[in-house]
C-alpha positions as CSV (number, residue, x, y, z in Angstrom):
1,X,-24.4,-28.5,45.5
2,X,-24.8,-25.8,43.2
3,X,-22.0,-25.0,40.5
4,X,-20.4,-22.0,39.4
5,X,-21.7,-20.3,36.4
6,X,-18.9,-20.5,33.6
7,X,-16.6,-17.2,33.1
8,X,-17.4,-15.7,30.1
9,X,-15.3,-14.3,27.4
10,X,-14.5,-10.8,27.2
11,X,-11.2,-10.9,25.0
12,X,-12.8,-9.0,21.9
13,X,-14.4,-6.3,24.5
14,X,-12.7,-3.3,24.9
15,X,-13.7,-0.5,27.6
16,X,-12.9,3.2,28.2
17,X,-13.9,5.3,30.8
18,X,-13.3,9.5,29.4
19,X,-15.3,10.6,32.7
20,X,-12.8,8.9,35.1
21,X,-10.0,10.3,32.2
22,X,-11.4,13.5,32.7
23,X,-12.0,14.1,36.8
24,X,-8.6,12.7,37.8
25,X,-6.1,12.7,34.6
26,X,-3.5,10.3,33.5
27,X,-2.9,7.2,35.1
28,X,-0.1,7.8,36.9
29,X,-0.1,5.7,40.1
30,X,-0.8,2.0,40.7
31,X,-3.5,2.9,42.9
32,X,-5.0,5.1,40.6
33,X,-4.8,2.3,37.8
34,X,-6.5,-0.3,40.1
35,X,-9.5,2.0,40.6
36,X,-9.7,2.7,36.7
37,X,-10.0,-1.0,36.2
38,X,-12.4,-1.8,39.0
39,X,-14.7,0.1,36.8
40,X,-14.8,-1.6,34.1
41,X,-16.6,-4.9,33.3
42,X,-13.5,-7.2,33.8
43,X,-13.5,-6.9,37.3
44,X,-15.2,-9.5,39.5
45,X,-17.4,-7.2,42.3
46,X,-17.1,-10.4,44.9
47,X,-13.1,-10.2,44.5
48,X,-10.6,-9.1,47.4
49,X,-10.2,-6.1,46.4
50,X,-13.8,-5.0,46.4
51,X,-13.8,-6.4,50.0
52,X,-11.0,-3.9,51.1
53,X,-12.3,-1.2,49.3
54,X,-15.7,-1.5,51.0
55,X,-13.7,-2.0,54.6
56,X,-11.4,1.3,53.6
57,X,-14.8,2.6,52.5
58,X,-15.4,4.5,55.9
59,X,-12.1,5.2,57.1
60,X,-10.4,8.3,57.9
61,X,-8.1,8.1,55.2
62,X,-9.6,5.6,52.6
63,X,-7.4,4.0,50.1
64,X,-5.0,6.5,50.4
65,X,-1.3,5.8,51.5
66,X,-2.5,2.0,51.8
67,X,-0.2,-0.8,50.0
68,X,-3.0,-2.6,48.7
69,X,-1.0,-5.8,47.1
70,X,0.2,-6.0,50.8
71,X,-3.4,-6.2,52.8
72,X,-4.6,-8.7,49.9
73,X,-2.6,-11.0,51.7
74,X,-4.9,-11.2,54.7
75,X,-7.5,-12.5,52.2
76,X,-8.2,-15.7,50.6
77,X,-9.8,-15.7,46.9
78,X,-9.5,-13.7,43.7
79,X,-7.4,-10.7,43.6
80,X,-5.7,-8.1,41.3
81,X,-2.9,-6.8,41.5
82,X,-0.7,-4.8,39.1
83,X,2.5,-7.2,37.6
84,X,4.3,-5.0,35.3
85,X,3.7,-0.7,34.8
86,X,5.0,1.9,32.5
87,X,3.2,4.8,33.2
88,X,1.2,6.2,32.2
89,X,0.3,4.2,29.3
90,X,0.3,1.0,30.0
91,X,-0.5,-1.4,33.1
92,X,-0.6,-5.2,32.8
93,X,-3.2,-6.4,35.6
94,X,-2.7,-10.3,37.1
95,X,-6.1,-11.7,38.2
96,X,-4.5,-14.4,40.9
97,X,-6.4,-16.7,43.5
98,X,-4.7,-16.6,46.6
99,X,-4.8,-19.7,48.4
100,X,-2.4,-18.8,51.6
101,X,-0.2,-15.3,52.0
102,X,2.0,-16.9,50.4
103,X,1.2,-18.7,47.6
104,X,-1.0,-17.4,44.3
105,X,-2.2,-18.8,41.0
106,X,-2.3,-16.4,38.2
107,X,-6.1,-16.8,36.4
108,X,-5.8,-14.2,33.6
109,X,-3.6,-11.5,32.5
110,X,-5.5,-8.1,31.9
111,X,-3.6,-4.9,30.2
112,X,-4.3,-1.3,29.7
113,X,-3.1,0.5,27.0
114,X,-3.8,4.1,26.6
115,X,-6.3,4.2,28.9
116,X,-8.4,1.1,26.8
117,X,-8.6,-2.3,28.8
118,X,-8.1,-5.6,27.1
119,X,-8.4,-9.1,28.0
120,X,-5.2,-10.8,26.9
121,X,-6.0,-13.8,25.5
122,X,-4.2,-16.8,27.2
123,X,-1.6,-19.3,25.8
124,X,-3.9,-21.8,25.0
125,X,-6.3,-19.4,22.7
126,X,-2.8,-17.8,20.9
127,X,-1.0,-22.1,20.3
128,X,-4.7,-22.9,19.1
129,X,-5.1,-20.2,16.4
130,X,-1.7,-20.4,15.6
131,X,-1.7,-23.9,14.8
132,X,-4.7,-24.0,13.0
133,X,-4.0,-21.2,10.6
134,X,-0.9,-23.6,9.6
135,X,-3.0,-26.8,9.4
136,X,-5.0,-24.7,7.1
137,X,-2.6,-23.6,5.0
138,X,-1.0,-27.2,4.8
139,X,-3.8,-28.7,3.9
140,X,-5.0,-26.4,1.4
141,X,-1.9,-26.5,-0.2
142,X,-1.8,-30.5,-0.3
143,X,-5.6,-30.2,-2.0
144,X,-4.1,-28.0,-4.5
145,X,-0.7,-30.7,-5.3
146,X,-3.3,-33.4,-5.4
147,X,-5.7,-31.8,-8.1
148,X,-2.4,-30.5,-10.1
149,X,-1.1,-34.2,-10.4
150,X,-0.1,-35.7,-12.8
151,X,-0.2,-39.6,-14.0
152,X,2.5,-42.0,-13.3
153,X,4.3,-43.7,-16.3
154,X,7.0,-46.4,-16.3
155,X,9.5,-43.9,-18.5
156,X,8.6,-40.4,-16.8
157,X,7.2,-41.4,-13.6
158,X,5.8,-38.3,-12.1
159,X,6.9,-35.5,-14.5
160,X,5.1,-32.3,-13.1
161,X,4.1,-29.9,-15.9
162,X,5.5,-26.7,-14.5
163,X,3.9,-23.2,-16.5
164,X,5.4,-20.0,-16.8
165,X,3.4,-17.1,-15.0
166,X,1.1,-16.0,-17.3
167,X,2.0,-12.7,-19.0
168,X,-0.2,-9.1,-18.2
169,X,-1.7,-7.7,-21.1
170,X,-0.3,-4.6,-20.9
171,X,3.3,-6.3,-21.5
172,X,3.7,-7.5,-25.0
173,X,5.3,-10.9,-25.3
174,X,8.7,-11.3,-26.9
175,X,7.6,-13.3,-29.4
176,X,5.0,-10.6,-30.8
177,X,4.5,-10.1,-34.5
178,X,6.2,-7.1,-36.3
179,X,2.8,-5.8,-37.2
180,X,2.4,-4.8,-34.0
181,X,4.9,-2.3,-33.8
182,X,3.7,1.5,-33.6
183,X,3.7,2.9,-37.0
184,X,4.6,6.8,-35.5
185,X,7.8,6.2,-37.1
186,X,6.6,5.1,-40.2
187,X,4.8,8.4,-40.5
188,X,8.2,10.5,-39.8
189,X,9.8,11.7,-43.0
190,X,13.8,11.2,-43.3
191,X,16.0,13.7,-42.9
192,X,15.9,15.4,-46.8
193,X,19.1,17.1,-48.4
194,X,19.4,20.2,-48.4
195,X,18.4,21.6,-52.3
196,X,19.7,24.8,-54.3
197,X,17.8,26.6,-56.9
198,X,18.8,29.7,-58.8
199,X,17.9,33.0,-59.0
200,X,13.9,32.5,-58.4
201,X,12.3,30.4,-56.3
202,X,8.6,31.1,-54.8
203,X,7.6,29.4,-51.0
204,X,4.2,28.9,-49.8
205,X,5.4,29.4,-46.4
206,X,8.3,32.0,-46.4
207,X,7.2,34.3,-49.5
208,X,10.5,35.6,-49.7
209,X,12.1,36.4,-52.8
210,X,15.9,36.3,-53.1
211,X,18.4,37.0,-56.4
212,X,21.0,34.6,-57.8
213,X,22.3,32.5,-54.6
214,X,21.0,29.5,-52.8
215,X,18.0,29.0,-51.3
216,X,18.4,26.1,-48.2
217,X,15.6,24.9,-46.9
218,X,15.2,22.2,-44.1
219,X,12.2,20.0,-44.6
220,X,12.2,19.3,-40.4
221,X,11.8,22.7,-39.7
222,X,9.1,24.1,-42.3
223,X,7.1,21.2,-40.9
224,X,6.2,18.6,-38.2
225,X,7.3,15.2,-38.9
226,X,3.8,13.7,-37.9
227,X,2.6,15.8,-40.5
228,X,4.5,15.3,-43.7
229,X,2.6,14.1,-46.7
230,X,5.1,12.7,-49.4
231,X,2.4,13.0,-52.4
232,X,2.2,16.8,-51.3
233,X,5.6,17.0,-51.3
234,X,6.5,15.7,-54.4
235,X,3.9,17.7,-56.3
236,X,5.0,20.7,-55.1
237,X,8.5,20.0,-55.7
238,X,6.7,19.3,-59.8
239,X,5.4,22.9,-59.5
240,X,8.6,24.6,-58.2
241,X,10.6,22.6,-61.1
242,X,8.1,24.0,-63.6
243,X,8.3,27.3,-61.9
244,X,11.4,28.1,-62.4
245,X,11.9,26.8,-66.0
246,X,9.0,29.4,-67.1
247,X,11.1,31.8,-65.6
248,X,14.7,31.0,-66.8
249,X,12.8,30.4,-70.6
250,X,11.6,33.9,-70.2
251,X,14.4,35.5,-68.9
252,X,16.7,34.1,-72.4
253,X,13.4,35.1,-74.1
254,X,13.7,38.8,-73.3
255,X,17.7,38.9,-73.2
256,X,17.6,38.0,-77.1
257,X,15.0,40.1,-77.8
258,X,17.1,43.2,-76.5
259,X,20.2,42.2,-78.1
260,X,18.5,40.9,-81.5
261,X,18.1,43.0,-84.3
């Protein structure tokens, strides 16, 4: 006696029809759903349903206006029939083999989604992957413990030498050396007090002269703090200094020179 060749596995297949999409629209009906699926490769040709449809083939009305779950109970054999619907987007198909009217084994659970038909896989396939990925995980994590262990002693016993994260490399550690600080601030000046010089007093920058009063100049604001030399600075105070001792020298100069004899 010859044996029946084994089902084969369609679960990571997915099918599509656009034509069938196209020539009659959305899935709307049960009947209309049935006839998308009958297309596609999940459905067995030899099945009750392709019997009916090739009875129903020739009549006057065809499939239409005929409860098809209803006459598959005349039949004996595989059948589908649509379990659950929420048009029109998805349809969940039962593939059953009816042994009597009344009584039915589900086979496989079918489902279309969008139009797409999938295989759903059974409870068997999900409970097997499921609890595989977990012995996985346990027992790579066990591997792991078991390399990481550490020796047994009579004061500490097991004494597991726990680390701390180790720390990115754009994060400086707490304990970093003052060295490593920026040095921007090093290179901004303090805030200088404000000078006064009489009568005279000649500015690169300004070129303004101005008579007996006070002359207030705020180091921040004749220059950028990145770009304050101290060197400069003091030498130029030198020449200022100088500067204006020429000029008060020559101004007594001149006044007892007018008044002298």
């Amino acid at each position: 006696m010859a044996t029946a060749a084994p089902q084969a596995n369609l679960s990571h297949l997915q099918w599509r029809a656009p034509e069938f999409l196209l020539a009659f629209g959305q899935l709307t009906t049960a009947q209309l759903a049935l006839d998308y699926f009958a297309l596609s490769p999940f459905f067995d040709k030899s099945s009750s349903n392709a019997q009916l449809r090739m009875q129903m083939l020739f009549s006057r009305g065809g499939m239409d206006g005929v409860d098809e779950e209803v006459e598959l109970k005349r039949f004996v054999g595989i059948e589908y029939v649509v379990a659950h619907a929420a048009p029109p987007n998805l349809w969940i198909i039962h593939k059953r083999n009816r042994t009597s009217p009344n009584e039915a084994t589900v086979l496989a659970a079918y489902h279309i989604l969008n139009a797409n038909v999938y295989q759903a896989p059974t409870l068997y396939t999900v409970l097997n992957e499921r609890v595989l990925t977990s012995l996985h995980a346990i027992s790579t994590s066990f591997s792991s413990l078991t390399a990481l262990k550490p020796a047994w002693t009579p004061e500490t016993l097991y004494r597991w030498d726990i680390k701390p994260p180790p720390v990115s490399s754009a994060v400086p550690p707490l304990d970093a050396p003052a060295d490593l600080i920026s040095t921007a601030d090093e290179a901004v000046p303090p805030k200088r007090a404000r000078e006064e010089t009489s009568e005279l007093e000649l500015t690169e920058e300004s070129g303004t002269k101005r008579g007996k009063g006070q002359v207030v100049v705020d180091e921040e604001e004749e220059r950028p703090a990145d770009a304050f030399n101290p060197l400069l600075f003091r030498a130029l105070q030198g020449v200022a200094r100088r500067l204006a001792q020429e000029s008060a020298q020559a101004a007594e100069g001149g006044v007892n020179g007018v008044v002298g004899p």
